[in-house]
C-alpha positions as CSV (number, residue, x, y, z in Angstrom):
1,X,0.0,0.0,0.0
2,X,1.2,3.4,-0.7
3,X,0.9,6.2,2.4
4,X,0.8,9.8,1.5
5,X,1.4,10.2,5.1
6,X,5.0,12.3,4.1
7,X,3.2,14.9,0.7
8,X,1.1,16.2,4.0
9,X,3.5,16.5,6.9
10,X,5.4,18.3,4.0
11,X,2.9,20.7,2.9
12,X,2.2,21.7,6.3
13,X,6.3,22.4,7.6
14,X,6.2,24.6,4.4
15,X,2.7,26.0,5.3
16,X,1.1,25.2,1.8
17,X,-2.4,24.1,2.1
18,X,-3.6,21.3,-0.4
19,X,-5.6,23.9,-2.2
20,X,-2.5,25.9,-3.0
21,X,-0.7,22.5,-4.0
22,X,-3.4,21.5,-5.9
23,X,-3.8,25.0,-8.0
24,X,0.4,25.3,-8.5
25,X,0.7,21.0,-9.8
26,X,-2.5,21.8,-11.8
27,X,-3.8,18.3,-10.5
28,X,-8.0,17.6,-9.9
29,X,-9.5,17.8,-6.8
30,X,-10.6,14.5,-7.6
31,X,-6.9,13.4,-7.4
32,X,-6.4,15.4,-4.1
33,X,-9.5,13.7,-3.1
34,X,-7.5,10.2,-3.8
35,X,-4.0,11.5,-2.2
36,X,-6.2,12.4,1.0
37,X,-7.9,8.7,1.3
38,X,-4.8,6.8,0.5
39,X,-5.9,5.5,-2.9
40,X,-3.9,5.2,-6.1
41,X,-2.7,8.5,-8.4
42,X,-0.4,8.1,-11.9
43,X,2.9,8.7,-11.8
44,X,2.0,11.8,-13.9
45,X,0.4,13.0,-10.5
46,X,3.1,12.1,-8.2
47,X,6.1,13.6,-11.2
48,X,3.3,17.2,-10.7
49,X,3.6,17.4,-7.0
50,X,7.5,16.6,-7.3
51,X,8.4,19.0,-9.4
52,X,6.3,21.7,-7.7
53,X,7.7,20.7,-4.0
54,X,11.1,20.2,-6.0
55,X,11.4,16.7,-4.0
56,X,11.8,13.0,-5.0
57,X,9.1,10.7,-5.1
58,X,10.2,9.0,-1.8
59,X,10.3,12.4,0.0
60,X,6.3,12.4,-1.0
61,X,5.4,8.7,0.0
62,X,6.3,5.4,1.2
63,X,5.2,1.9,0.3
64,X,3.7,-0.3,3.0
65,X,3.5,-3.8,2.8
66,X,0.0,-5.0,3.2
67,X,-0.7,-7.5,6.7
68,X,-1.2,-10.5,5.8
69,X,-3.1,-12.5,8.5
């Protein structure tokens, strides 16, 4: 599973709102809707917020392994 956990303690030590991220990446609020809940975005989506934030992928998010019970 992919956490998004890291794009919002980001945007908050740099005081950006998701609005303002949203409005500079030129990215949906449907797709901020997704990064919000966890759920899946393109790379195109994750390469927008990168190059806005000037950060690396892994700066943005982290992969979780899934529990397996």
């Amino acid at each position: 599973m992919i956490a998004y956990y890291k794009l919002l303690d980001l945007l908050n030590k740099r005081d950006m709102t998701k609005e303002q991220l949203k409005n500079a990446s030129g990215i949906s609020s449907a797709t901020m809707t997704k990064i919000s809940k966890g759920e899946s975005v393109t790379l195109k989506t994750i390469n927008a917020i990168c190059e806005v934030l000037k950060v690396q992928p892994g700066d943005i998010l982290e992969w979780i392994p899934d529990k397996k019970l």
